[in-house]
Each structure stands twice: as structure tokens, then as C-alpha cells.
LUMSELUM-170453 format. One record per atom (N, C-alpha, C): atom name; residue in three letters; x, y, z. Coordinates in steps of 0.1 Angstrom, whole numbers. Layout:
BEGIN
<torse "CA"; "ALA"; <X; Y; Z>> ...
// end
This chain:
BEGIN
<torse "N"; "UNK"; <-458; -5; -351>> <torse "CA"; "UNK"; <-454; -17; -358>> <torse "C"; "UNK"; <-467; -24; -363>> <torse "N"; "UNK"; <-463; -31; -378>> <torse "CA"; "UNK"; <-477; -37; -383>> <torse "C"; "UNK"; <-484; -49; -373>> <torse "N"; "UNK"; <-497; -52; -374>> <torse "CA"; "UNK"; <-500; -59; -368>> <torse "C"; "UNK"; <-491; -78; -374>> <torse "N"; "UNK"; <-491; -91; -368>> <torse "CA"; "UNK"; <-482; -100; -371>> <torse "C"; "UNK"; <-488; -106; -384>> <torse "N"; "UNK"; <-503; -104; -390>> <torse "CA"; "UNK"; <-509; -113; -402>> <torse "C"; "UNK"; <-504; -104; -411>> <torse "N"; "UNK"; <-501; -90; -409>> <torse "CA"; "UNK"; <-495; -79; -423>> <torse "C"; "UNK"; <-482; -84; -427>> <torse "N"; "UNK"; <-474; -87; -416>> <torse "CA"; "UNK"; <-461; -89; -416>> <torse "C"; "UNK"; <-459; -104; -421>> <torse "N"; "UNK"; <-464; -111; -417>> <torse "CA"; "UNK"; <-464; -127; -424>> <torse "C"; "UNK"; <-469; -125; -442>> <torse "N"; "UNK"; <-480; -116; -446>> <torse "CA"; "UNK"; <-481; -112; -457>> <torse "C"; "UNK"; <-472; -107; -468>> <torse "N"; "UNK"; <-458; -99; -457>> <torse "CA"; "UNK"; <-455; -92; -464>> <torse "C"; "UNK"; <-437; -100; -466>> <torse "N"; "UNK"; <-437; -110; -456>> <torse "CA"; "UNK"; <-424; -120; -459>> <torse "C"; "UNK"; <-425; -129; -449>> <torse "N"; "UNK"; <-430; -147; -448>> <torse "CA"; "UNK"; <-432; -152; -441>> <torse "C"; "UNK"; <-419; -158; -435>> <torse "N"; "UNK"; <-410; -157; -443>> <torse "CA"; "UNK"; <-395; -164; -440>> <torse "C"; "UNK"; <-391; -157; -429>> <torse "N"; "UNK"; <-395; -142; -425>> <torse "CA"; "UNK"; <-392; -131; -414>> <torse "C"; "UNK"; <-398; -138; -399>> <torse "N"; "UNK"; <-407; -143; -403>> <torse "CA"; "UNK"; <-415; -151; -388>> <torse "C"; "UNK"; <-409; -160; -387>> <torse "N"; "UNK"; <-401; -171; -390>> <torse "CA"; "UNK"; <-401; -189; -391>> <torse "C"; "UNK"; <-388; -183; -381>> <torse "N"; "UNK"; <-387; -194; -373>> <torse "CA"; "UNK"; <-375; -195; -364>> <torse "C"; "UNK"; <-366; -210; -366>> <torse "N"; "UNK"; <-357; -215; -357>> <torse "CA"; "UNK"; <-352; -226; -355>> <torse "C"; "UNK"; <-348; -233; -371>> <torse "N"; "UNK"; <-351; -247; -366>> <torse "CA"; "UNK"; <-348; -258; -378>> <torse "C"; "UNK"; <-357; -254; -388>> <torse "N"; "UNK"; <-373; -249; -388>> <torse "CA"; "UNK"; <-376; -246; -402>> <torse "C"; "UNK"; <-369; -231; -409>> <torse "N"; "UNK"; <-369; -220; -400>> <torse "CA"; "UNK"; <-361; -212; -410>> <torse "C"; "UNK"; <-343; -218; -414>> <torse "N"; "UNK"; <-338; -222; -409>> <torse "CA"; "UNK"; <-326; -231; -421>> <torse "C"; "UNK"; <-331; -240; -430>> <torse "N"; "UNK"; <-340; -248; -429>> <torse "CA"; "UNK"; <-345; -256; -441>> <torse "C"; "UNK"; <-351; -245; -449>> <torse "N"; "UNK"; <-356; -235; -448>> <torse "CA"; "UNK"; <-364; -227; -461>> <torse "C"; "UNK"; <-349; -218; -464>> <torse "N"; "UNK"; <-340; -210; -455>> <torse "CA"; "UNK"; <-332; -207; -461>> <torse "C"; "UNK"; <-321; -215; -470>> <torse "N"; "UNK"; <-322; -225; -465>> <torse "CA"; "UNK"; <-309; -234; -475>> <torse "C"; "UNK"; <-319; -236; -488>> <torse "N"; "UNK"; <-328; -239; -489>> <torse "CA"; "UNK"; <-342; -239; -503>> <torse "C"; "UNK"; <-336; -228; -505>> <torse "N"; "UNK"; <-339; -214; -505>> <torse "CA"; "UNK"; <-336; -200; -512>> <torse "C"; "UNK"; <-320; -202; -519>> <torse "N"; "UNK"; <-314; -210; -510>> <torse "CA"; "UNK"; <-298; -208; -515>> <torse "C"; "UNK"; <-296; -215; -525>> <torse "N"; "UNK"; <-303; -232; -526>> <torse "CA"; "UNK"; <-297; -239; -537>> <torse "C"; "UNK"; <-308; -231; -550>> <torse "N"; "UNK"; <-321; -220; -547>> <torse "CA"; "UNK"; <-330; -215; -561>> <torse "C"; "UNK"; <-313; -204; -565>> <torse "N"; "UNK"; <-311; -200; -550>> <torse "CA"; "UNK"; <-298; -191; -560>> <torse "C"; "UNK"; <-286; -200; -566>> <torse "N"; "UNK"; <-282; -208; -563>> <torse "CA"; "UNK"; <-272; -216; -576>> <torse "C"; "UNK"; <-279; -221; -586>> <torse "N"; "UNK"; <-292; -224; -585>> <torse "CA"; "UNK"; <-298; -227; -596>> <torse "C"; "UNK"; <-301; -215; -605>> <torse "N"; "UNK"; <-304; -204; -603>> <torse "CA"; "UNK"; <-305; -188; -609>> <torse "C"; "UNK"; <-291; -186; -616>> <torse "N"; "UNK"; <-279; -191; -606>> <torse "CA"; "UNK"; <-267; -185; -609>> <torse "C"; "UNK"; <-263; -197; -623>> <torse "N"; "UNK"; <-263; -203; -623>> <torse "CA"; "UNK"; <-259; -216; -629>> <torse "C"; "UNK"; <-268; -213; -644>> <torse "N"; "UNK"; <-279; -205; -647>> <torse "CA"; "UNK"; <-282; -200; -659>> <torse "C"; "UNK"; <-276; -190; -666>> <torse "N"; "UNK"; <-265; -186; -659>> <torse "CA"; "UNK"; <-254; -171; -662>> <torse "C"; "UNK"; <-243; -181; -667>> <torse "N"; "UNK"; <-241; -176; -680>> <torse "CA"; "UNK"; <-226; -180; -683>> <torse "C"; "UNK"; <-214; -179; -678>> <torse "N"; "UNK"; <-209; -169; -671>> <torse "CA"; "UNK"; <-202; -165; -667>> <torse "C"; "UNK"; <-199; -176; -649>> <torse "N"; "UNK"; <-212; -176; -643>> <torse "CA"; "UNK"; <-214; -182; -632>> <torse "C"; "UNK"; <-209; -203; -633>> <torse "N"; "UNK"; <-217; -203; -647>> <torse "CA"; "UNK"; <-214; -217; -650>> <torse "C"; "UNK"; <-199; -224; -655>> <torse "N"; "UNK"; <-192; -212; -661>> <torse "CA"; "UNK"; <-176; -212; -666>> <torse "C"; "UNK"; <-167; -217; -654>> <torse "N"; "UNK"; <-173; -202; -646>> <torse "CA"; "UNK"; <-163; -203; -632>> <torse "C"; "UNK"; <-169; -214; -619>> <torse "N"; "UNK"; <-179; -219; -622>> <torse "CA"; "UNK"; <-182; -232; -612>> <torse "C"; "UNK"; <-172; -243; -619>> <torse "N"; "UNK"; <-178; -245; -634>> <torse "CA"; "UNK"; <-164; -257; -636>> <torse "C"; "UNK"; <-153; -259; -638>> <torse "N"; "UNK"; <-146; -245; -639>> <torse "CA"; "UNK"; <-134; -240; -636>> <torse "C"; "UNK"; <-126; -243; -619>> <torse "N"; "UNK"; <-138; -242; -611>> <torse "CA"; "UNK"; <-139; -243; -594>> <torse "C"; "UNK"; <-132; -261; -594>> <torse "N"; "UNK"; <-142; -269; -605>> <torse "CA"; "UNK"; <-146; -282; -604>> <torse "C"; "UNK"; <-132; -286; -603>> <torse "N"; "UNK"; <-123; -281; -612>> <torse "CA"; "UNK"; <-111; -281; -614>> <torse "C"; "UNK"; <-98; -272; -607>> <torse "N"; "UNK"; <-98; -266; -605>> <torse "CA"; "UNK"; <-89; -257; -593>> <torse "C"; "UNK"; <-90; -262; -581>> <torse "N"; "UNK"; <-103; -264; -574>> <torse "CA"; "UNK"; <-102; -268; -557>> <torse "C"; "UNK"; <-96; -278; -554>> <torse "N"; "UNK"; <-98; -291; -561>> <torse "CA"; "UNK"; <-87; -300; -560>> <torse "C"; "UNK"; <-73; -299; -561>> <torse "N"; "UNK"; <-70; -294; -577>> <torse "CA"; "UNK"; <-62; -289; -577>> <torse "C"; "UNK"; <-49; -283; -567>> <torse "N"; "UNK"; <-57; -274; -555>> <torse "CA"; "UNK"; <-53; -265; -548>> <torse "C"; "UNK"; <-47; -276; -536>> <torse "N"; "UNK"; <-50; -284; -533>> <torse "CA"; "UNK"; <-47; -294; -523>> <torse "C"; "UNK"; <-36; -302; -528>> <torse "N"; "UNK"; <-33; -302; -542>> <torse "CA"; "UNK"; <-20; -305; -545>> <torse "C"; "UNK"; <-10; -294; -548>> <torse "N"; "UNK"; <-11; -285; -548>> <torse "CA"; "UNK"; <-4; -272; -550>> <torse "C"; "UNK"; <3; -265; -538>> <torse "N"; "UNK"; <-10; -264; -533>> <torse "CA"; "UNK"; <-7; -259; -517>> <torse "C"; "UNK"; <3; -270; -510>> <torse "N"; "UNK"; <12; -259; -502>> <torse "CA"; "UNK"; <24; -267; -493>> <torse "C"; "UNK"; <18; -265; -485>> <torse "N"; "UNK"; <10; -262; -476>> <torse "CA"; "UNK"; <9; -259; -460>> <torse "C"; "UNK"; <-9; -253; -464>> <torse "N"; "UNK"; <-14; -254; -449>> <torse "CA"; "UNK"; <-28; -252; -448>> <torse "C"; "UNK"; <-39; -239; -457>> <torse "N"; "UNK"; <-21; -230; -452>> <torse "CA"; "UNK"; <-27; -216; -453>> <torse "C"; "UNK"; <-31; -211; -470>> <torse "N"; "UNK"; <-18; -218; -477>> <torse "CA"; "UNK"; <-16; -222; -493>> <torse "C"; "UNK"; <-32; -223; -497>> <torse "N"; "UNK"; <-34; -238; -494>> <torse "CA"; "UNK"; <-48; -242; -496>> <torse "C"; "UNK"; <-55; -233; -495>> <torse "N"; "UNK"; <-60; -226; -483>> <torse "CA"; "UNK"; <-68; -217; -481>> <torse "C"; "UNK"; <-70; -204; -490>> <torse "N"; "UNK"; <-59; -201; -493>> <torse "CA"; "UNK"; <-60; -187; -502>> <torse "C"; "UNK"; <-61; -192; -516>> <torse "N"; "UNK"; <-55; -207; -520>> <torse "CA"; "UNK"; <-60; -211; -534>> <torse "C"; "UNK"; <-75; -216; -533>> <torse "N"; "UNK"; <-84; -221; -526>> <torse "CA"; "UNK"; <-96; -221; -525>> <torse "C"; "UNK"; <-102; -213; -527>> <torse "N"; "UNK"; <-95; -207; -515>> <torse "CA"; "UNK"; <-105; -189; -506>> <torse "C"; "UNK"; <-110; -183; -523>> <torse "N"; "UNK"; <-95; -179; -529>> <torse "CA"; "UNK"; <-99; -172; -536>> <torse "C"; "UNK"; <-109; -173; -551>> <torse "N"; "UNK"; <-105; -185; -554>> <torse "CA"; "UNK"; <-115; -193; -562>> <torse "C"; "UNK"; <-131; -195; -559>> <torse "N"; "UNK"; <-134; -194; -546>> <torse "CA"; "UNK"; <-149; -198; -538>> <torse "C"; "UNK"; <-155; -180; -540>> <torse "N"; "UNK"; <-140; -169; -535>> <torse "CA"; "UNK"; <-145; -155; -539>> <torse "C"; "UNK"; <-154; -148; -553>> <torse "N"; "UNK"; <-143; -158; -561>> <torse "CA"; "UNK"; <-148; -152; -576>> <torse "C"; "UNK"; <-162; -156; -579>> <torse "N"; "UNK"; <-170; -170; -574>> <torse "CA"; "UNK"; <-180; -171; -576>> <torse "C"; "UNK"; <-190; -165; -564>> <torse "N"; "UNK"; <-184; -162; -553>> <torse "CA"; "UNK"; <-195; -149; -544>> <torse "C"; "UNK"; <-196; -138; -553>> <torse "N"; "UNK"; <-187; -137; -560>> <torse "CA"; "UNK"; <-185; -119; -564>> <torse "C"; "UNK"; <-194; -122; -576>> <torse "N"; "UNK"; <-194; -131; -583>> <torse "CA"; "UNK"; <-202; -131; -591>> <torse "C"; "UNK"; <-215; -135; -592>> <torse "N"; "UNK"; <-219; -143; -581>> <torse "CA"; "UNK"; <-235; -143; -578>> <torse "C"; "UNK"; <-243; -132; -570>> <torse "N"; "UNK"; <-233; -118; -565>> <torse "CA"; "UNK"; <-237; -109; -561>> <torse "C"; "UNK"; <-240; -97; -573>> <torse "N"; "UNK"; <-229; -98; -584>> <torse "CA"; "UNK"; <-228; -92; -596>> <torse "C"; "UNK"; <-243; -93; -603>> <torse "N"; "UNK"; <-245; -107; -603>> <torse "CA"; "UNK"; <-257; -113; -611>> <torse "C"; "UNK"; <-269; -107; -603>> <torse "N"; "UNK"; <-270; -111; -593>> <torse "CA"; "UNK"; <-276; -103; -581>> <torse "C"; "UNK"; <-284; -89; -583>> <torse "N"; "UNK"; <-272; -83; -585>> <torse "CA"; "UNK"; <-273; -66; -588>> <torse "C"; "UNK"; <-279; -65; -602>> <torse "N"; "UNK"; <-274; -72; -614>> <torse "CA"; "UNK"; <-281; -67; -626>> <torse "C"; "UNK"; <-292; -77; -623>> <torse "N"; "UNK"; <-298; -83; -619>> <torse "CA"; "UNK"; <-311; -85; -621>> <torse "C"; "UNK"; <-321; -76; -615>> <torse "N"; "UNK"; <-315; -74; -603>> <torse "CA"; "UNK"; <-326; -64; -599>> <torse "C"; "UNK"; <-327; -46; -604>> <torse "N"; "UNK"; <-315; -47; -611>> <torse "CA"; "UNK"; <-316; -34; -621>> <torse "C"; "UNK"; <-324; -38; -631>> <torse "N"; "UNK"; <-322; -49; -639>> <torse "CA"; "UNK"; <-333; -48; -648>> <torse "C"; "UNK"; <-344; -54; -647>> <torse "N"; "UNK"; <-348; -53; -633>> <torse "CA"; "UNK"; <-362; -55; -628>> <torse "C"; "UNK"; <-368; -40; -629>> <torse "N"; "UNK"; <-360; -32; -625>> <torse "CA"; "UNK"; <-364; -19; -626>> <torse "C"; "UNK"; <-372; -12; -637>> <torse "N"; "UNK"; <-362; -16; -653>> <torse "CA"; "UNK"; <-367; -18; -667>> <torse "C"; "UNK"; <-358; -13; -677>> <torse "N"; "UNK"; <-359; -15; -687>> <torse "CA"; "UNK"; <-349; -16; -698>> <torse "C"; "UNK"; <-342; -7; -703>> <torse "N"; "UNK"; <-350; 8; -698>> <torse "CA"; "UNK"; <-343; 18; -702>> <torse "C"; "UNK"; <-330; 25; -697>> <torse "N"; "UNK"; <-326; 27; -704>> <torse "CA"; "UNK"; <-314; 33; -704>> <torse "C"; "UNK"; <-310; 46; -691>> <torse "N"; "UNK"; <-304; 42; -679>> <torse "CA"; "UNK"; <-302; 52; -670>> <torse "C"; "UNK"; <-286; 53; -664>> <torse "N"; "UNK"; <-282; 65; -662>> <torse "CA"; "UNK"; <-267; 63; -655>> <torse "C"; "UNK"; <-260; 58; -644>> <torse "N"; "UNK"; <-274; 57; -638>> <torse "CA"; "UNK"; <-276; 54; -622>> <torse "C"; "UNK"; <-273; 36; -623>> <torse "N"; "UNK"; <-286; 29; -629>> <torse "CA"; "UNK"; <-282; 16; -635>> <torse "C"; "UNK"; <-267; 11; -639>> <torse "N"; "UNK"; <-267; 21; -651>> <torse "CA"; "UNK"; <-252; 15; -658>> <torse "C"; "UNK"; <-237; 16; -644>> <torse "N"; "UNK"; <-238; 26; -639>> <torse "CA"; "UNK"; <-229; 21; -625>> <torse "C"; "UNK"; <-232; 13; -622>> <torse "N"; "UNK"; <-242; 9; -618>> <torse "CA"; "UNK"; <-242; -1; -608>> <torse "C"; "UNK"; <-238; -16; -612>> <torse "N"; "UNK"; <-241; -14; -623>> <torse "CA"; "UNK"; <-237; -28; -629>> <torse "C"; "UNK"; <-223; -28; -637>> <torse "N"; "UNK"; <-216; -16; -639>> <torse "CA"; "UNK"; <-205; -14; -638>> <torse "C"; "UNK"; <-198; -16; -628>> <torse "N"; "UNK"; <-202; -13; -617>> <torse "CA"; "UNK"; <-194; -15; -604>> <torse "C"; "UNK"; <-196; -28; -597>> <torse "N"; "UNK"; <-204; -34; -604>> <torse "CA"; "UNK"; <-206; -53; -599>> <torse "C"; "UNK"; <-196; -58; -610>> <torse "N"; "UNK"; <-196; -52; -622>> <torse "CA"; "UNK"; <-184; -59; -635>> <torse "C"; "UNK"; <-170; -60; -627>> <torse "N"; "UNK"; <-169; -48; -624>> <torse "CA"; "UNK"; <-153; -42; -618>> <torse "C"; "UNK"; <-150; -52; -610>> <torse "N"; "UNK"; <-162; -56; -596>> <torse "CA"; "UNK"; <-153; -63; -586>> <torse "C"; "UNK"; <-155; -76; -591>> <torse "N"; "UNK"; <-161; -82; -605>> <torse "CA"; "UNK"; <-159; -96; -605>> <torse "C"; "UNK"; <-142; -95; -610>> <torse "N"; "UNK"; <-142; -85; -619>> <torse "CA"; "UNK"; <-123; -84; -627>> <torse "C"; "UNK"; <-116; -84; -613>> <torse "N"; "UNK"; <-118; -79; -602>> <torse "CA"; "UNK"; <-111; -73; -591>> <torse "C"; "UNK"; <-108; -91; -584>> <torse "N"; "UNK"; <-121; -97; -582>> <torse "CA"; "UNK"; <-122; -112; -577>> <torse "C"; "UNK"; <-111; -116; -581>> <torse "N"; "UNK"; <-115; -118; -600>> <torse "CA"; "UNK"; <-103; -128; -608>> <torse "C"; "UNK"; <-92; -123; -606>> <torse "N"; "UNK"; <-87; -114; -606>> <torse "CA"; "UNK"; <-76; -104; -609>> <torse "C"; "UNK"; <-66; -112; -594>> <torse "N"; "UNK"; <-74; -108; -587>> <torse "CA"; "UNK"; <-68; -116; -568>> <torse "C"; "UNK"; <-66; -130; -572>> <torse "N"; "UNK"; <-74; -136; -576>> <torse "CA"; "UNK"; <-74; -154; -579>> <torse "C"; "UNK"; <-64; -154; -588>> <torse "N"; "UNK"; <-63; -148; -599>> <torse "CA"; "UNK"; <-47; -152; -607>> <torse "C"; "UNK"; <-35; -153; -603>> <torse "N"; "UNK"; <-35; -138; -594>> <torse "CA"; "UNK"; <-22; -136; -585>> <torse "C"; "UNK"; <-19; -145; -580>> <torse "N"; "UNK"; <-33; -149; -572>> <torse "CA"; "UNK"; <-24; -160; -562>> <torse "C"; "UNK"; <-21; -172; -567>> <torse "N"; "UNK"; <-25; -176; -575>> <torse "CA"; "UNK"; <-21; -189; -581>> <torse "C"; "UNK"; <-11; -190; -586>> <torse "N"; "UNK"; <-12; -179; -596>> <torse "CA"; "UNK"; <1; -176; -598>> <torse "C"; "UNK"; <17; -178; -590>> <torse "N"; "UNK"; <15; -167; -580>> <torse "CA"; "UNK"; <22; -164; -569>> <torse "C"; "UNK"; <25; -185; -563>> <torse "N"; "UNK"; <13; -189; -565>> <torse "CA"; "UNK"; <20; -207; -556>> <torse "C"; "UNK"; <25; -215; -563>> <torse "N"; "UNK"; <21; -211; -582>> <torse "CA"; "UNK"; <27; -218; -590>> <torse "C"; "UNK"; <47; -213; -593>> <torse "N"; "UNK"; <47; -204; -590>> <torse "CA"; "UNK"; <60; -194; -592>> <torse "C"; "UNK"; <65; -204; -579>> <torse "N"; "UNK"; <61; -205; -564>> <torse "CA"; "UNK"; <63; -205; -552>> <torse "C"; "UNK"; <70; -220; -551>> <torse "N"; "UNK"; <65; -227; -563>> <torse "CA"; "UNK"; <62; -248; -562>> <torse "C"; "UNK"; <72; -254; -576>> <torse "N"; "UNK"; <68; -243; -584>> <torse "CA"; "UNK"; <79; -247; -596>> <torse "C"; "UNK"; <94; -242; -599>> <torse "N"; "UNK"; <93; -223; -593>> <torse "CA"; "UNK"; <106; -219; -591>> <torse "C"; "UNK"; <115; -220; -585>> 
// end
């Protein structure tokens, strides 16, 4: 095992314990909404969110309602700041053109359509549930 000054070198946030590692982790979390929040796609479906989560509390009949109209809306923006996630660090890698890359960012595309795809149903499904 490296000695502990290599390892503090090589990621200090790995050493911090207690109340300072949650204060530096919640910092990394809001640089990632701030990262995400430069993606169009990310910024659509946050004020899309702005409007649905409320929403959902008048929609929903019972707890669970709520939850799956939230749930799933709170999903689509995980799915997509993992998506973002993934193509960044592919094209950290560099610009050229590889098959290996294009899956992978194919297969982060897929499960944001897969996210929405769930989020429609269900709303769907409560609007059908509340109006029919």
C-alpha cells in the first residue's frame, strides 16, 4: 500500500472523514448541477421538474401516486446527469472517432429515452387514473 502523502496526492477527498468529508462532498454535488445545468437537455428537464413535482402532489391520490410521479421525474434527471457523465469522460478520451466510444454514449442515450419513456407512462397512467 502507497505510503499516506502519495495517497493524499493522489485524491485528498479519500482521507477527509466525518462533517468535513460531507461538506466537500455536497461542494462536488452542487459543481455537478452546475456542470449539468450547462447541457441542454439537463436544463429542459430540470424546468420541466420545476413544473411536474408540484404538479404531482395535486395529481397523485394517495402517497404512493406521488412517489412514482416524483420518483420518476427526479429519475429522468439521474439518468441524465449520468448520461452527461459518460459522454464527458469519453470525450476526455479525444475526438476521434471509435466504436467502443459511440456505444457507450449510445447506451447512456438509450437509458435517458428508457427514463422518459417510464416518466410518460406513468403520468400518463395517473392522468388516465384522475380524469377517466
Amino acid at each position: 500500500m502507497a505510503p499516506e502523502s502519495e495517497r493524499e496526492a493522489v485524491n485528498a477527498q479519500k482521507l477527509r472523514t466525518g462533517f468535513t468529508r460531507m461538506h466537500h462532498a455536497f461542494g462536488y454535488s452542487l459543481s455537478g448541477f452546475r456542470a449539468g445545468w450547462d447541457e441542454t437537455a439537463f436544463r429542459q428537464e430540470a424546468l420541466a421538474a420545476l413544473v411536474m413535482l408540484p404538479l404531482a402532489f395535486w395529481l397523485g391520490q394517495t402517497w404512493i401516486e406521488i412517489a412514482l410521479l416524483t420518483g420518476t421525474v427526479l429519475l429522468v434527471m439521474v439518468v441524465e446527469l449520468l448520461n452527461t457523465g459518460i459522454e464527458s469522460a469519453v470525450d476526455r478520451i479525444g475526438p476521434q472517432w471509435h466504436e467502443l466510444s459511440k456505444r457507450a454514449k449510445d447506451m447512456g442515450s438509450a437509458a435517458v429515452l428508457l427514463s422518459l419513456l417510464l416518466c410518460a407512462g406513468t403520468w400518463l397512467a395517473a392522468l388516465w387514473s384522475r380524469f377517466m
